[in-house]
C-alpha positions as CSV (number, residue, x, y, z in Angstrom):
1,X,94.4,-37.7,94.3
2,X,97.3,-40.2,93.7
3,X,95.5,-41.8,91.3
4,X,95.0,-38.4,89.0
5,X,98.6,-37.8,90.0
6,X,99.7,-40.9,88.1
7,X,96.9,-40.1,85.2
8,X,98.4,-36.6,84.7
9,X,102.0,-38.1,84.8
10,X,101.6,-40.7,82.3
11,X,99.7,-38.3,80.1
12,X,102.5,-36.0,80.0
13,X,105.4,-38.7,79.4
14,X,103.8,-40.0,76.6
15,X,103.8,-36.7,74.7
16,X,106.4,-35.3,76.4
17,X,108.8,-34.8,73.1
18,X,105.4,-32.9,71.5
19,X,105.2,-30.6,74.1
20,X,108.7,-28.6,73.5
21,X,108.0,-25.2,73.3
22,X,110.4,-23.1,70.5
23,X,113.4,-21.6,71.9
24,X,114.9,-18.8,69.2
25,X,118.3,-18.3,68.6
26,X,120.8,-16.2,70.2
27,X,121.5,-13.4,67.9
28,X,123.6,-10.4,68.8
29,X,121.6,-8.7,71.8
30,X,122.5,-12.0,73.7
31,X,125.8,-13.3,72.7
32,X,127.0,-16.4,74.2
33,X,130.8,-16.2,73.7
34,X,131.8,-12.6,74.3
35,X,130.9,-9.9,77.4
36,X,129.6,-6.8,75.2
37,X,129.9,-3.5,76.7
38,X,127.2,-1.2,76.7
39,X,127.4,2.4,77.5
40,X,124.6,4.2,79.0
41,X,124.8,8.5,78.8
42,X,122.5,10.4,80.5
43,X,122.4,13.5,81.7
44,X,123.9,13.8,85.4
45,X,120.9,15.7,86.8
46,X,118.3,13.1,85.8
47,X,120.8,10.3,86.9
48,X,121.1,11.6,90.9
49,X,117.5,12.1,90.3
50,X,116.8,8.3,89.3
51,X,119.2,7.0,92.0
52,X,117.6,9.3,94.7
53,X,114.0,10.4,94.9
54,X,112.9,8.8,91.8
55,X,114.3,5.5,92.5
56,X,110.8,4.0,93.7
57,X,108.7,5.8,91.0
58,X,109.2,3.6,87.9
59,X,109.8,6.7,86.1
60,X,112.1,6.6,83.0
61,X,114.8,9.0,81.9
62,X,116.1,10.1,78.2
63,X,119.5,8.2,77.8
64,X,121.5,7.4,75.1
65,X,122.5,3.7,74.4
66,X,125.8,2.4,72.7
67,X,126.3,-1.2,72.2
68,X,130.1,-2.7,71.7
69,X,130.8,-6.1,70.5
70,X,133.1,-7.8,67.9
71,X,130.0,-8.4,65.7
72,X,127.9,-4.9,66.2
73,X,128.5,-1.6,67.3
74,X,125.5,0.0,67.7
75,X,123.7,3.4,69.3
76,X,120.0,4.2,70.0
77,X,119.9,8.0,70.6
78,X,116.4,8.0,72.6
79,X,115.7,5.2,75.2
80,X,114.4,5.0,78.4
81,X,116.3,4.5,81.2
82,X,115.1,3.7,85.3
83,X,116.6,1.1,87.7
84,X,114.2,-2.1,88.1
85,X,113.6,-4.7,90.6
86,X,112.4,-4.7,94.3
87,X,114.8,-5.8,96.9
88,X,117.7,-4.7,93.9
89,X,116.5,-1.4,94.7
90,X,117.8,-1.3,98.0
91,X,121.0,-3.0,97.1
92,X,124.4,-0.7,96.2
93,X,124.8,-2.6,92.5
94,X,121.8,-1.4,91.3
95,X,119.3,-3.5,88.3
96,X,118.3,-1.2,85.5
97,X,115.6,-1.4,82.1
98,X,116.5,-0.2,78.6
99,X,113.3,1.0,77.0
100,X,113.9,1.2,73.7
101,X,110.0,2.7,72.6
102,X,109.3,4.4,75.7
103,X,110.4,7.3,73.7
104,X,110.0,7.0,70.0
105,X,107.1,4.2,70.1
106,X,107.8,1.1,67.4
107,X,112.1,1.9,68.1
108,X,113.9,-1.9,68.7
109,X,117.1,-3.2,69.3
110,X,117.4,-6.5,67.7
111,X,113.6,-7.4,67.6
112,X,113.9,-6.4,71.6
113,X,111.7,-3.4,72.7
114,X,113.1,-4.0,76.4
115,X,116.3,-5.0,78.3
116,X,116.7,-5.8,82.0
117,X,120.3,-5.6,82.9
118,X,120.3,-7.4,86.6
119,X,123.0,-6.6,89.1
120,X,122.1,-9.8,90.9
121,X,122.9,-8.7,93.9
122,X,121.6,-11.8,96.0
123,X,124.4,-14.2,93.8
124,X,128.0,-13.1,93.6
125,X,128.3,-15.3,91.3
126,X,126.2,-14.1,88.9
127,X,125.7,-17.1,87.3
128,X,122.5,-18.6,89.1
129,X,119.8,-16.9,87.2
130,X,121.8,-17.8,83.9
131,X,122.0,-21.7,85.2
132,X,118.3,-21.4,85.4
133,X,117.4,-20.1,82.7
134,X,119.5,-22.8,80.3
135,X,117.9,-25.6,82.3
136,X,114.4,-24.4,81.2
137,X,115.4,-23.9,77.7
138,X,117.3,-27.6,77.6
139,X,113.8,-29.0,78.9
140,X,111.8,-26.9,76.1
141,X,109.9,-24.6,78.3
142,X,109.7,-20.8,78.0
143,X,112.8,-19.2,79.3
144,X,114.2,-16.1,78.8
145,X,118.0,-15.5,76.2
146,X,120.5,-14.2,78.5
147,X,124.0,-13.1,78.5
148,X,127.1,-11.5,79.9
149,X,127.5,-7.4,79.4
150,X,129.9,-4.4,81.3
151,X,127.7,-1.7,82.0
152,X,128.9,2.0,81.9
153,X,127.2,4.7,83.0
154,X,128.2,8.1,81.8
155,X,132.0,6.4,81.8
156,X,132.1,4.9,85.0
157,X,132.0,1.6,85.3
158,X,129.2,-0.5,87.2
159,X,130.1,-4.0,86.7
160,X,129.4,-7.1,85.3
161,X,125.1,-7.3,84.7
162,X,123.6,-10.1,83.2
163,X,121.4,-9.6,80.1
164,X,117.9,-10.9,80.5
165,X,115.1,-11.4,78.1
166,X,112.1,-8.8,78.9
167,X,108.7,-10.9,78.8
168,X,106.6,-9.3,76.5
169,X,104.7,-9.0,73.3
170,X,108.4,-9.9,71.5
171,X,109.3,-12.7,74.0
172,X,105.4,-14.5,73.5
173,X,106.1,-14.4,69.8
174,X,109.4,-16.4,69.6
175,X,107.7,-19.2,71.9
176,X,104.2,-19.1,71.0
177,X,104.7,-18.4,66.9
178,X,100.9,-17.5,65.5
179,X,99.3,-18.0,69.0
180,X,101.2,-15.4,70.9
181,X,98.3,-12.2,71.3
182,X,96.3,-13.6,74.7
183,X,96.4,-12.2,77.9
184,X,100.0,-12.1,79.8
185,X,99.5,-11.4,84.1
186,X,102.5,-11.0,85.6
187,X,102.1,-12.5,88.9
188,X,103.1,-10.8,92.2
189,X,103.7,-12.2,95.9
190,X,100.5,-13.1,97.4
191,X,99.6,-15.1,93.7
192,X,98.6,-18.6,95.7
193,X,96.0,-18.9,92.8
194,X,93.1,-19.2,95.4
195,X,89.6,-18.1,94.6
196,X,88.2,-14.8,95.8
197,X,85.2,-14.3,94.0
198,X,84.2,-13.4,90.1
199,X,85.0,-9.9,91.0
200,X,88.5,-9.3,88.4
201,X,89.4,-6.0,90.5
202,X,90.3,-8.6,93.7
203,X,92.8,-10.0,91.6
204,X,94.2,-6.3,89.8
205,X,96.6,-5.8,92.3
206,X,98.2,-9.2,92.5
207,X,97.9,-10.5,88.7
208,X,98.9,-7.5,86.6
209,X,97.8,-7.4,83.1
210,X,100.5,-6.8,80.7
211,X,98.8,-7.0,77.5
212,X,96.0,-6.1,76.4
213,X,95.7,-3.9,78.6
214,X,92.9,-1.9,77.2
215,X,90.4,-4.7,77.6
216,X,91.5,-5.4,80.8
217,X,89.8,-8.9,80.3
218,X,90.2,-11.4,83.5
219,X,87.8,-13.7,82.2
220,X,90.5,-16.7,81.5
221,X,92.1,-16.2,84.7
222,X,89.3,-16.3,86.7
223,X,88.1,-19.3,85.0
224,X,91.5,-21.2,85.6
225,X,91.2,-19.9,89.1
226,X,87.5,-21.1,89.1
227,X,88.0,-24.7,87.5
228,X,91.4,-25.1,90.0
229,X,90.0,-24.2,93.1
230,X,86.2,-25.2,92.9
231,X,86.3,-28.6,90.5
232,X,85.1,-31.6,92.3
233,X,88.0,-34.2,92.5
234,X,85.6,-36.7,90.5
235,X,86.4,-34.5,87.2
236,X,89.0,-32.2,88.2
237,X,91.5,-34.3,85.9
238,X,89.5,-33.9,82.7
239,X,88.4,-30.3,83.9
240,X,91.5,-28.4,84.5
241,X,93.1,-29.5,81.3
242,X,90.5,-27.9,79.4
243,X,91.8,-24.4,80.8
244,X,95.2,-25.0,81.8
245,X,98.4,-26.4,80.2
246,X,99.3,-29.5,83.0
247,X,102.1,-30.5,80.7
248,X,104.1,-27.1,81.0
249,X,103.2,-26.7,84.7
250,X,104.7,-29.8,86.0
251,X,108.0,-29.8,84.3
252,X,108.6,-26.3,85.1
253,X,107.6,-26.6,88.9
254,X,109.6,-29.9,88.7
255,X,112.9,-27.9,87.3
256,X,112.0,-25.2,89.7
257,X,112.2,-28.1,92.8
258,X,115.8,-29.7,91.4
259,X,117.4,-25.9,91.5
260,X,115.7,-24.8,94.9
261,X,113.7,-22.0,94.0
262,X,111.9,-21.0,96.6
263,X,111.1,-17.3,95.2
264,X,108.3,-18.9,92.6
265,X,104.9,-20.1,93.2
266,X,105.5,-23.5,94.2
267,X,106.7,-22.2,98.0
268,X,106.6,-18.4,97.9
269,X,103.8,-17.8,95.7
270,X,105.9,-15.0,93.6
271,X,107.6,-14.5,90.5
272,X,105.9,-16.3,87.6
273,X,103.9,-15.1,84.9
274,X,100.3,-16.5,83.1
275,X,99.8,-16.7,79.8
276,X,96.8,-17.3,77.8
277,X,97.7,-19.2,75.1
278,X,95.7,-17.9,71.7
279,X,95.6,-20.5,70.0
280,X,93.5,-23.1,72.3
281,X,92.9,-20.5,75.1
282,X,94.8,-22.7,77.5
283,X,96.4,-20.6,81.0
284,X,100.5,-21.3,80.2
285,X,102.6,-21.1,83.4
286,X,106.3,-19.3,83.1
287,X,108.6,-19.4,85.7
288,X,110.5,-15.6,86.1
289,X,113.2,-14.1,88.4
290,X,115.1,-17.0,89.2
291,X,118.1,-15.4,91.0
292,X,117.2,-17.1,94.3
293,X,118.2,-20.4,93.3
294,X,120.4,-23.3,94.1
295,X,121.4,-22.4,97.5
296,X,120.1,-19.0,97.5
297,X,118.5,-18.8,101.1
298,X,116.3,-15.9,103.5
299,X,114.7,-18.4,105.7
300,X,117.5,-20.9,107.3
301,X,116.1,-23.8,105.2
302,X,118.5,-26.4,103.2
303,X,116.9,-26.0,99.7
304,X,119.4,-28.8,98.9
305,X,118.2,-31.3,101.6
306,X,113.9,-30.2,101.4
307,X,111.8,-32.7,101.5
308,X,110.5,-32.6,97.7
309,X,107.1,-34.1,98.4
310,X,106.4,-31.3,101.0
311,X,108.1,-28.2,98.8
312,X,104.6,-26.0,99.2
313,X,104.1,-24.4,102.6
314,X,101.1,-26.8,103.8
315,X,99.3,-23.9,105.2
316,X,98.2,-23.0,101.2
317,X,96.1,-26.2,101.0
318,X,94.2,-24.4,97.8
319,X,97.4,-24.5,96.0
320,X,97.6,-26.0,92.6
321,X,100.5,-28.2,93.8
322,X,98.2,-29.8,96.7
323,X,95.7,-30.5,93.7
324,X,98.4,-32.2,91.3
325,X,99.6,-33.7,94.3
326,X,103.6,-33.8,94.3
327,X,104.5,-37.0,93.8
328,X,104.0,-36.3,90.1
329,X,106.5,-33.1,90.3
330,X,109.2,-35.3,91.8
331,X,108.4,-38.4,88.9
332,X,108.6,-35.2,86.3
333,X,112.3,-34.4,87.9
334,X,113.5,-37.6,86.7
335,X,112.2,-37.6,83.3
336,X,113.5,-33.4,83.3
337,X,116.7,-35.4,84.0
338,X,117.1,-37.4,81.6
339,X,115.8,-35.3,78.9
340,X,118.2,-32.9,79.5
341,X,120.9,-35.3,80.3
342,X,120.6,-36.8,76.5
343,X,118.9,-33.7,74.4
C-alpha cells in the first residue's frame, strides 16, 4: 500500500498546478474590507415561535431582509428565515439561513439563493472557520466566499455572524463551470464511506441528496463506495481513479490535517459534502463546517501535537484514508505548503 501511496502522490504533484479548481470573485454579498449590516424584520410572533418550539423543525418564517454597505443598500421583501446548525442550536448566539426563493421561487441576492449567517459559537474568535476557508481557496480547492456582517433582528442587535457561502446549485456552478448539474450528498456523522450493500435507502439517512432530488439516483455513490471498499489492492490504484477525484481528496484531507480538523471525515467521519462531477462523472470530495479547527477541542486531544500518520481513528480500518495510506496526506501538506506559501 506504500507503494500506491507514492504512485498516487507523484501523480498528483506532477499535475498539481492543472488541478486548481476556479474560485469566483468576491462581489458585494461577501465583501472583504467592510462589516455590512443586515437587518432582519420579522414579525415578533413567528420569531418566539422560531426560537422556541419551532427551533428543531427546520421550518422557515416570512422576513424581510435589508442589506447596508458602502457599495449597496439593498431589501428583499419575502425571504425565508429559520436558525440552522446542530449543536448552534443549543447555543445562546444562535446560526440562522436567509432563503431568498423559499418564498417567491427563482428570487436571488447577488447570484446567491441562500445565506448562512454562523454565530460560531464554538470560536470566540470568529475567525477559525474564515482561516479555513481562505487556506482552501489559496490551495485551489472548493471553498466557500465568506465575510464579516452585524446582524439585527427586528432592531436588536445580535452580534458579529460570519457570512458563509451556501453549497448549492449556485456554489457547483462557480467551481465546476459547464460540469456543475451531478449529484451533490451532503454527508452526515456516521459517513465512514463503508459498504453496506447496493441497497441506496441504507445510505438515505447518512448521505443526503441535495440535488436532483427527484431522481433520487445513488448509483455513483454506491459505486465510489463499491470500487473503495471492495477493489483488490492489485488494481485499486487504477480502479478508484476511474470514479473518484484522488487529486482533490488528498490536498483537502491534507489542509484539513495542518488546521486540526477533527469535525470532517478524516477522524470524525462528518461534515463534507460529495459531488459528482458532470463532466467525467468522477465523486469530488468538499470539505464543509470547518469551525472546529486549529485548536478547537471536545475530546482532550492536542490537535496541534497528533500524530499525522495516525489522524483516522484506527478502529475505521475501511476508511478511505487507510486505503490511500497517510503517508501521502502528510507528503501533500508540504507541497499545500509551499503552494500556498508562493501562490
Amino acid at each position: 500500500m506504500l507503494k500506491i501511496a507514492f504512485a498516487l502522490l507523484f501523480a498528483i504533484a506532477s499535475k498539481f498546478v492543472l488541478g486548481q479548481v476556479p474560485q469566483p470573485a468576491f462581489n458585494a454579498a461577501f465583501l472583504q474590507d467592510e462589516v455590512a449590516i443586515i437587518q432582519v424584520e420579522i414579525d415578533a410572533d413567528s420569531l418566539a415561535l422560531l426560537l422556541g418550539d419551532s427551533l428543531y423543525s427546520g421550518h422557515e418564517f416570512w422576513a424581510t431582509l435589508t442589506y447596508q454597505s458602502s457599495v449597496l443598500t439593498q431589501t428583499i421583501d419575502s425571504i425565508g428565515f429559520r436558525a440552522r446548525g446542530n449543536t448552534s442550536l443549543a447555543s445562546q448566539k444562535k446560526s440562522f439561513k436567509l432563503d431568498y426563493n423559499r418564498i417567491i421561487p427563482g428570487q436571488k441576492f447577488q447570484g446567491l439563493e441562500e445565506m448562512n449567517l454562523n454565530g460560531e459559537h464554538n470560536d470566540v474568535s470568529i475567525m477559525r472557520s474564515f482561516l479555513a476557508q481562505k487556506l482552501l481557496r489559496a490551495a485551489g480547492l472548493p471553498s466557500s466566499r465568506t465575510s464579516y456582517v452585524q446582524l439585527f433582528i427586528n432592531g436588536e442587535y445580535k452580534g458579529l455572524y460570519l457570512n458563509v457561502e451556501h453549497l448549492d446549485d449556485e456554489f457547483l456552478d462557480l467551481r465546476f463551470p459547464g460540469q456543475a448539474n451531478g449529484n451533490l450528498w451532503k454527508c452526515a456523522y456516521g459517513a465512514d464511506l463503508s459498504w453496506w450493500g447496493s441497497n441506496p435507502t441504507n445510505y438515505q439517512s447518512i448521505y443526503e441528496l441535495k440535488t436532483n432530488k427527484d431522481s433520487a439516483d445513488y448509483s455513483a455513490l454506491l459505486n465510489f463506495i463499491d470500487v473503495l471498499n471492495n477493489t483488490p489492492s492489485s488494481s485499486f490504484v487504477c480502479d478508484i481513479q476511474e470514479v473518484f477525484d484522488v487529486d482533490l481528496f488528498l490536498r483537502n484531507i491534507a489542509l484539513e490535517i495542518l488546521m486540526g480538523q477533527w469535525d470532517g471525515y478524516a477522524y470524525n467521519k462528518n461534515n463534507f459534502y460529495l459531488y459528482q462531477r458532470e463532466s467525467d462523472g468522477k465523486i469530488v470530495y468538499i470539505s464543509y463546517d470547518l469551525d472546529n479547527t486549529f485548536g478547537i477541542d471536545w475530546f482532550s486531544i492536542n490537535w496541534a501535537l497528533r500524530n499525522i500518520y495516525a489522524w483516522a481513528r484506527t478502529s475505521l480500518a475501511a476508511s478511505i484514508c487507510d486505503r490511500f495510506n497517510f503517508t501521502s496526506c502528510v507528503l501533500m501538506i508540504f507541497l499545500l505548503i509551499s503552494h500556498i506559501r508562493y501562490k
